[in-house]
N, C-alpha and C positions, 0 to 999 in steps of 0.2 A: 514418601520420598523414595525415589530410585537407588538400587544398591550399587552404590560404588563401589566396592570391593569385586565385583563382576569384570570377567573379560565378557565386552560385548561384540556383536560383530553383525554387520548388515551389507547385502551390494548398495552403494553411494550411485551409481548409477541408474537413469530411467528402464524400467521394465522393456525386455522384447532384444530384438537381436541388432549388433552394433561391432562394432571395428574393433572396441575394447569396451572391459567394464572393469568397473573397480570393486572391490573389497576390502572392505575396511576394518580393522581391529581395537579396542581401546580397552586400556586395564591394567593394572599392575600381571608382569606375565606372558602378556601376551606375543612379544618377540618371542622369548621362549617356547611358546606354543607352536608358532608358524612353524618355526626350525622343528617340529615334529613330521613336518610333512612336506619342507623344502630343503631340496639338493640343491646345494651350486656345485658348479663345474671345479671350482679349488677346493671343494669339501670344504670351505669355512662354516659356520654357523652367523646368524643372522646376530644374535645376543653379542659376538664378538666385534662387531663392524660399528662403525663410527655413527654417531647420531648426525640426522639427516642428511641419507646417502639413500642409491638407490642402488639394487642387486641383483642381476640377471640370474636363474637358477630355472629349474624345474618343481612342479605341486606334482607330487606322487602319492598313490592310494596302494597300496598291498603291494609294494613295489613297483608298479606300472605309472608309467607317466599320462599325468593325465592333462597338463597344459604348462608349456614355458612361459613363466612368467618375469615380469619386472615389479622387483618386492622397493616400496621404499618405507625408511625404519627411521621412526623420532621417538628419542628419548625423551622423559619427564624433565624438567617444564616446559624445553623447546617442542611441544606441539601444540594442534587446535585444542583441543581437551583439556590438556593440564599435563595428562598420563603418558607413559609408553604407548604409543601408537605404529599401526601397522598397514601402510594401502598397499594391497596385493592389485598391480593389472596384470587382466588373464585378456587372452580371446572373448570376442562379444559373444560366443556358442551361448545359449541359455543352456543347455546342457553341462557345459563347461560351468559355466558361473555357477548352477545350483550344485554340480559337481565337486567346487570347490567349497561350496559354503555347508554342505553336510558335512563335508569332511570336518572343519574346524568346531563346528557343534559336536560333532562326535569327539574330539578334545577335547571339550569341556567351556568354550567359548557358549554363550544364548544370544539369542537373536536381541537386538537392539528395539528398543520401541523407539515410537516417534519422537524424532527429536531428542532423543537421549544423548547424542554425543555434543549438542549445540548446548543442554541442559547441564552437562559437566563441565561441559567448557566454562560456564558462569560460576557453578557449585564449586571451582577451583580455581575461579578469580583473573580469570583469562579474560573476562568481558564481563558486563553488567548484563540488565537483566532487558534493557533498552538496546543496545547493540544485539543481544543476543538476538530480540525481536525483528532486529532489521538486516538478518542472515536469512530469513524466511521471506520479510519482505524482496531482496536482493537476489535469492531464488525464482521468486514470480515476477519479476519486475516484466513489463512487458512494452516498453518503451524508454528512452533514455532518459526524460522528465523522471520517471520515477527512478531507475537506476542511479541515476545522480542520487537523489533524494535519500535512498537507502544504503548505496555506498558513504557518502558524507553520517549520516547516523552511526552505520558500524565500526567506522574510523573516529566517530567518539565526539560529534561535532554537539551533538544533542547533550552527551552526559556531560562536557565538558562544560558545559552553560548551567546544568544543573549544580554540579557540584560548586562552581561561586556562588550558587543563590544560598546552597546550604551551608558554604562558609560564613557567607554573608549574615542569615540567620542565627548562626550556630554563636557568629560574635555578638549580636542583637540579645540572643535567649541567656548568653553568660552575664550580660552586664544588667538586665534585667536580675537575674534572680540572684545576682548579687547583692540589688539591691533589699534584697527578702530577707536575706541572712541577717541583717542591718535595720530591719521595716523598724524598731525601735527605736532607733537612733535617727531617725525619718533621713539617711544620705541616702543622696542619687548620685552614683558611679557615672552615669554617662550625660550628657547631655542632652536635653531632651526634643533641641530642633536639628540636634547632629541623626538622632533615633529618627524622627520625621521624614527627615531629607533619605536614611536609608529604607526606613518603611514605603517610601513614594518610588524609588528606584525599583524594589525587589515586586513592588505590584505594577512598576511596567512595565519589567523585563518579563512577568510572568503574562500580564496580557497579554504581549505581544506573543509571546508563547500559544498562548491559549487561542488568541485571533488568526492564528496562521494554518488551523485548521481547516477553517475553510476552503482556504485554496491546497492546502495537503491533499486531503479528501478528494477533491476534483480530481487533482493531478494522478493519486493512486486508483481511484475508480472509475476514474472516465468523464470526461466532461458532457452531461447530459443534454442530447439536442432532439427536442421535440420536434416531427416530420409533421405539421398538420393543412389541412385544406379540406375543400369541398372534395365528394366522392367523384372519382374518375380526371381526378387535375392531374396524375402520376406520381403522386407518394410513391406507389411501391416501385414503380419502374424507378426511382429518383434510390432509394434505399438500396436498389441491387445492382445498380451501377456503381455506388460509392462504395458497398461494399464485395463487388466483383462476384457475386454469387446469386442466386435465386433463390434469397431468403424468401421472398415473400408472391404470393401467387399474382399476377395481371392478367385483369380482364377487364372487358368492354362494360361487364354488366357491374353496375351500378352497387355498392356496397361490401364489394368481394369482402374486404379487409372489415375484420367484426371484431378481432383480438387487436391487441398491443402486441410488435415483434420488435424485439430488441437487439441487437449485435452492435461491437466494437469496429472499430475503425483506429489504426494508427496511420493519423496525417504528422509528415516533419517532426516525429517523436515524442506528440501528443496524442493520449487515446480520447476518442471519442465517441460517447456511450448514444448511439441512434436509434430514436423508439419511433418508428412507423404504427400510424393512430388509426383509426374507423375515419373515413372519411366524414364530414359535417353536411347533415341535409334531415329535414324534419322528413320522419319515417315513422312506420306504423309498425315494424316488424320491432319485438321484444330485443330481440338478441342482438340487433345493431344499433338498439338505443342504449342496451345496455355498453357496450364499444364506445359508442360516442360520448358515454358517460365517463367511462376509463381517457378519454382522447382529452379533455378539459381538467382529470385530477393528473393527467401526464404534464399539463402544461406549468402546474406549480412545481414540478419538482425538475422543470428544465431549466440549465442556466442557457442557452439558444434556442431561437424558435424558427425552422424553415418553414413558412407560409407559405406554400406551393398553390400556385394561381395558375388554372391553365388560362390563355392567354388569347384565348376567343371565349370568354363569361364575358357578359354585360358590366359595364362599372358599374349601377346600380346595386347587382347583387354583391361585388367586393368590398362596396360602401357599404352595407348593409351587416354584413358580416363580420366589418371592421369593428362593427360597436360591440360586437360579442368574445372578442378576441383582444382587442385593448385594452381593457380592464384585464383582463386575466394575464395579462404579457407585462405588466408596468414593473419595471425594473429589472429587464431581462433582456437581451438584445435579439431582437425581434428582425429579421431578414424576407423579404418578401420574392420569391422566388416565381416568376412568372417563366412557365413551360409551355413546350409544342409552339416556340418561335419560325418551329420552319417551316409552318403551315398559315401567320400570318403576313401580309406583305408591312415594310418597314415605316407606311403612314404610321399604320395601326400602333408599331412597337413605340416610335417617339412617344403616339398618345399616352403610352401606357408609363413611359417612361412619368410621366407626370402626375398621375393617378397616385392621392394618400401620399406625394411626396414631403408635406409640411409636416405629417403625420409618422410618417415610416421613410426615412429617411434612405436605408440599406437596402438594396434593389439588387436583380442578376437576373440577364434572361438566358436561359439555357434551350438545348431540346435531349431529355433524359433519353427521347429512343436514339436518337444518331448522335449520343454522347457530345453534345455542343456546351461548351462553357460549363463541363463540372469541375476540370482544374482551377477555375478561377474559383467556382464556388469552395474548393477546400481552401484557396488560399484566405478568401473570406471569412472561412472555419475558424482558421488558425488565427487570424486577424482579431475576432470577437471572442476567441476563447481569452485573449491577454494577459497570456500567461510571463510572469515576467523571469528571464533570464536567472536560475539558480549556480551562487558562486560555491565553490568547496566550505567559504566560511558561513555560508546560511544557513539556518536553522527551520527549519519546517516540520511541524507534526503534523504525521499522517496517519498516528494510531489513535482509534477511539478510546483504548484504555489511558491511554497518556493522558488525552485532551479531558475525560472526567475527572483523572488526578489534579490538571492545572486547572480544573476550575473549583475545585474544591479548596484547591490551597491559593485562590486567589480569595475566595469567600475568607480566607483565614488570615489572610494578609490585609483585607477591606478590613476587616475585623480590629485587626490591631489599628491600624491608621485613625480607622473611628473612635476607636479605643483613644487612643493619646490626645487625640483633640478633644475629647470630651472629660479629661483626664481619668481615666481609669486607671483604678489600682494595677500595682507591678505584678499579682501573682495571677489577675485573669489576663493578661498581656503576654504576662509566659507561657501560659497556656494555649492561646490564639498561635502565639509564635512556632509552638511546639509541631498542632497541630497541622501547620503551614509544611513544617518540615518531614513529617508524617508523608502526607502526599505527594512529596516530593522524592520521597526514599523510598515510595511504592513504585514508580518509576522506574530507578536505576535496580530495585532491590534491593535496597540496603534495609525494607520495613516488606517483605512477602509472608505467602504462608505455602505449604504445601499444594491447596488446593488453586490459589491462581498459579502454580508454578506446573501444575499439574494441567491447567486450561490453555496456557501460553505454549507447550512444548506438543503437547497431543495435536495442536495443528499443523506441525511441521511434516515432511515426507519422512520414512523410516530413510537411514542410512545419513542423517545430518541432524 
């Protein structure tokens, strides 16, 4: 465990040069400290000034000014921490900021490791251990699906649903083991289809918990869309137009693409995870079978599939094709993307229009080189990703540590359910109960240990 008794201090701001950056203080102390190396213009000291206020002064080293700065100062318990806290902004200079922050360690302040001030902030009961997790989510969020997501958790939408399940148990596991106290006297305290009705609730509030992972997950890493087709239909020219850059190499000859290339995409505040495949065509050469082995284990792990057809192939061969590709797709929304439209004349396209329509319903004909119909196509994106509208009061989990606790403490809740209908004794009941609650208090934290606390904070940036 990290020493609290430590003034810490870290820049909170991203490395390299900027307009301002911040530095940051936490500790019993550390106001006191700064005012070793800040002048205000009324000679007050910073320890005398009101909790959370901000303070125009100067940071001086061996009397010399070394940057004006704006100090702001939070007393214990009014801050993020718990503690006395201190954000110096100075000048974005890197010179300046390291400037400033040797100085304070040479006071006697240490450098902050990762995630240390988001870890006291818990250790002092300012947040749980779940909120604290989604200050780092909240951090990296890289679209507003997820932001939502993560703001709603740190605001406590998550712990607050935990903490009635553990009310709920906690009345469940008292009238249980009351009945223990008594197993002599065979009374039961509670009634035992009133226990039923809440053993049924507290296991589908928790599925529902547990089943919202899957669309969590999506939402925070991307929703996975497999680019795949025969070689030379314009996968990659189709990949680096959606994603405005020249990820991936185009050319005539036949095979280029031999790897999986993947990049993000944010369409309307959904990201979307795009994996550009080995084109499909039986080949002799090692290295692009091995591709097109990767191009077919890409397609199970995609929730969309762009089918990129250029749009002078034979039906024959897309019929053909189709048998190798619909089995591998079934229950995945499958888009059949016919390219280089403007090189067919518009018999052709009706025909095409028709072609696997009973089969493959979701159609678009584009042309990836002169940029024709890729707006519609992300509207389409956005269409089959179906992501549904998240309100402040929803609840979604989107951490995999979470999602193994709620399915452990759903095993523990099946447990008891089974348990009662088959009547099982009160004290293996209390047990199941217990452990239900166990996993749930892994969660918020109220059941940690050093080392997951230790796993959870080290992936955070230093300076939060």
């Amino acid at each position: 465990m990290m020493q609290q008794s430590d003034i810490i201090v870290a820049i909170s701001t991203p490395a390299g040069v900027g307009g301002i950056a911040v530095i940051r203080l936490s500790g019993k102390g550390c106001i006191g400290l700064v005012d070793t190396v800040y002048r205000s213009p009324s000679g007050k000291k910073l320890i005398d000034r009101k909790a959370n206020t901000i303070h125009f002064g100067t940071i001086v080293k061996d009397d010399a000014a070394l940057d004006e700065v704006l100090v702001s100062v939070f007393h214990n318990p009014s801050s993020f921490t718990g503690e006395d806290s201190v954000e110096i902004s100075c000048h974005g200079s890197i010179y300046i900021q390291q400037g400033i922050l040797q100085l304070l360690l040479e006071k006697g302040a240490r450098l902050a490791t990762a995630g240390e001030f988001t870890q006291r902030a818990f250790l002092n009961g300012k947040m749980d251990l779940s909120q604290a997790e989604s200050v780092a989510d909240l951090i990296a969020s890289t679209s507003a699906a997820t932001h939502r997501l993560a703001l709603n958790q740190m605001r406590g939408g998550f712990s607050n649903k935990l903490v009635e399940l553990r009310t709920d148990l906690l009345n469940f596991a008292s009238l249980i083991e009351l009945e223990l106290d008594f197993s002599e006297e065979d009374v039961e305290f509670a009634n035992r289809d009133n226990l039923k009705n809440l053993a049924n609730h507290i296991h589908e509030v928790i599925e529902k918990l547990a089943d919202s992972f899957s669309l969590g997950n999506v939402v925070k890493t991307g929703i996975p869309v497999a680019i795949i087709g025969e070689t030379n239909a314009g996968k990659s020219t189709l990949l680096n137009l959606l994603l405005r850059e020249e990820k991936a190499i185009v050319s005539d000859i036949h095979g280029t693409t031999r790897d999986v290339i993947e990049d993000t995409i944010n369409i309307d505040g959904l990201i979307f995870r795009l994996i550009d495949t080995a084109g499909i065509r039986d080949t002799d050469d090692v290295v692009e079978s091995l591709g097109i082995e990767r191009t077919f284990k890409k397609l199970e792990q995609a929730n969309i599939v762009l089918w990129v057809i250029d749009a002078e192939t034979e039906d024959e061969r897309t019929i053909a094709l189709s048998q190798k590709i619909l089995p591998l797709t079934e229950g995945k929304k499958l888009i059949l993307v016919f390219n280089k439209v403007d090189i067919i004349p518009a018999a052709r396209k009706e025909h095409k229009e028709q072609l696997l329509s009973d089969l493959i319903p979701d159609r678009i004909f584009i042309s990836a080189k002169y940029h024709q119909g890729t707006e519609n196509l992300q509207d389409i994106l956005v269409e089959a990703a179906n992501i549904p509208e998240f309100g402040e009061q929803d609840v979604v989990v989107t951490n995999m540590r979470h999602y193994e606790a709620l399915k452990n403490a759903l095993a523990a809740i099946t447990r008891v359910s089974d348990g009662m209908e088959s009547g099982l004794s009160s004290d293996f009941l209390a047990q199941d109960i217990r452990e239900c609650m166990h996993y749930l208090g892994e969660i918020t934290g109220q059941i940690s240990t050093d080392d997951i606390l230790g796993n959870i904070f080290s992936k955070f940036c230093i300076g939060k």
